[in-house]
N, C-alpha and C positions, 0 to 999 in steps of 0.2 A: 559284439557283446550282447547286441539284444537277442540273439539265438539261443547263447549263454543262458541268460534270464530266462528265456522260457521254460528252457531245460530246467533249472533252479525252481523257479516254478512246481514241473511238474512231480520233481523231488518231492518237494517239500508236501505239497498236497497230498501223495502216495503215503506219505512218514505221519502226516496228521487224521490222515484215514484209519494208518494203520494204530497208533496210538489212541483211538476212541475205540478201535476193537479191541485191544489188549485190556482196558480198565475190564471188561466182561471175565477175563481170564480170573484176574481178581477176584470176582464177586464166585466163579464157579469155585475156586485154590477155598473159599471162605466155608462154602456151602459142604463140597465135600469135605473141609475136616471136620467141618461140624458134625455132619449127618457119622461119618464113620466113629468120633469119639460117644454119640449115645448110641448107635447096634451097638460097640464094644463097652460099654457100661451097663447097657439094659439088656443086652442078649448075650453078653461075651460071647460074639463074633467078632474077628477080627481079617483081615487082607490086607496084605502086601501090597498088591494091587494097589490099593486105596490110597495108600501111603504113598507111593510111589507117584501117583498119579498130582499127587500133590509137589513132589519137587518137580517136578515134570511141566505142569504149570507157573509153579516160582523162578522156575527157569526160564521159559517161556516169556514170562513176563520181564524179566531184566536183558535176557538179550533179543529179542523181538521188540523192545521198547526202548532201545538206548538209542537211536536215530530221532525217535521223538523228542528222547530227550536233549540231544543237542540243537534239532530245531529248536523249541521252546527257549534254549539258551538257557538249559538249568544244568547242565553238568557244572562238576566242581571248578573254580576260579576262584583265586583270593579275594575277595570281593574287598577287601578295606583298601587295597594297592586301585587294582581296577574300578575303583570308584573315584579314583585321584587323578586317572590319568583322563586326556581325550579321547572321545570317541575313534578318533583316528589311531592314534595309537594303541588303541585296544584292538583295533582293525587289524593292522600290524604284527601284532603279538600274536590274534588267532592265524592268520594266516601263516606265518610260519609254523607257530604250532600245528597246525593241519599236516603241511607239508613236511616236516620233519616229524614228526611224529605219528598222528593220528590216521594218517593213510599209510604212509609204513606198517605200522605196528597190525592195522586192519589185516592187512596185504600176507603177514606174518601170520597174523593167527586165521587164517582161511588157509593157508598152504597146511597148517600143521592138523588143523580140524577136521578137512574136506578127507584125507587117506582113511582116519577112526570113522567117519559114518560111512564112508563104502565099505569099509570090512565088516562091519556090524549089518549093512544093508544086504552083503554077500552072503553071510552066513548064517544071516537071522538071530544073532546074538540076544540071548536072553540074557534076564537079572539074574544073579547069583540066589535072590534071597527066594524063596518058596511062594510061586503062586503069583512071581512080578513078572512087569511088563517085560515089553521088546525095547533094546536099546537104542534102538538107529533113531527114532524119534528125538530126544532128548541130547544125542550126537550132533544129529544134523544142526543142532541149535546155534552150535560156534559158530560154523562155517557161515551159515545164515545171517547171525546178527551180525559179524562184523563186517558181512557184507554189505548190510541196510549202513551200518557203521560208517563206513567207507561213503559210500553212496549219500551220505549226507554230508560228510566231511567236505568232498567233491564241491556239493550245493550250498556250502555255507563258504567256503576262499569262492566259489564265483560271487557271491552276494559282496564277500571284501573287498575283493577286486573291484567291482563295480562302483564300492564305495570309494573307496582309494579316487579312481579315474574320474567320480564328480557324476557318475550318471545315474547313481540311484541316490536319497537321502536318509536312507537308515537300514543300517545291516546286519542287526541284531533283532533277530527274529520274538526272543521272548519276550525282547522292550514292545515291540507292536504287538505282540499276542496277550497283554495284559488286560484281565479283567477289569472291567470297572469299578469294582469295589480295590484292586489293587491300585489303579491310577489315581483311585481320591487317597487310599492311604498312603501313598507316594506325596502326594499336594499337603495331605495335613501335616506328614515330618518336613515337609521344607518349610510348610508356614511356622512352624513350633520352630524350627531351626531359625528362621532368621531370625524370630524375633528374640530368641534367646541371645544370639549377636548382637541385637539392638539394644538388648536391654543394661543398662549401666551398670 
């Protein structure tokens, strides 16, 4: 298992590397709508290009960053259920979810992703619209994130697992990745919490 962990390890640090360079993607997707909607107000200039460049990064940013986001442990989970349960059985619950689901489904959309960006790779497929970019970029993005996808799914049932077996103590990555201003506002809703229980 501790082989396992390392590997888990090195996951996770590749996917939090990767998730500090994606915020940048952000800040460029920002700059260029910006800069293209005043040339197209002050100079009425406008490109395709521009535009495109912008879903091309939005895209970029949600599947290049969805590994991140299941390390951190903020993908979607009923939280009012999952706050009821134990940590163990929360345990439980992701792991099968991983396994029946979350690596399948990975596994599924790379098989179907990976043929559209070699065709487009093949043949240099352009944009339809006047003056846009090449597509295999923006293509390549499926195949890619749900293999970062995959690839953490993987790293998150070993960390389960491990919990499960009693060798690690916590296996939920977002609970440890919390900010300090998050772990005191954590502390002040339990203190408000109990004492609202307390109170007669």
């Amino acid at each position: 298992m501790g082989a396992l962990l390392k590997v888990s390890r090195g996951i996770d640090a590749f996917n939090e590397w990767l998730g500090r360079v994606i915020m940048w993607l952000v800040l460029a997707a920002v700059l260029i709508s910006a800069g293209n909607a005043v040339i197209r107000k002050a100079f009425n200039i406008g490109s395709n290009a521009f535009l495109e460049i912008q879903w091309y990064l939005f895209a970029a940013v949600f599947m290049l960053g969805v590994g991140y986001v299941m390390l951190r442990n903020a993908h979607v989970r009923i939280d009012f259920i999952a706050a009821r349960l134990s940590k163990r059985t929360n345990a439980v619950i992701d792991a099968i979810g991983i396994v029946i689901f979350t690596i399948p489904l990975s596994w599924i959309m790379i098989d179907l992703g990976w043929p559209l960006f070699v065709r487009a790779w093949e043949s240099g497929e352009m944009s339809q619209n006047a003056g846009g970019l090449i597509r295999w970029p923006v293509l390549m993005l499926v195949p890619l994130g749900f293999a970062i996808l995959m690839v953490q799914a993987v790293s998150e049932l070993i960390k389960r697992i491990a919990f499960l077996r009693g060798d690690i103590p916590e296996p939920f990555s977002g609970d440890a990745a919390q900010s300090d201003d998050e772990k005191h506002a954590a502390e002040l809703a339990a203190e408000v919490e109990k004492k609202l229980k307390g109170a007669p």
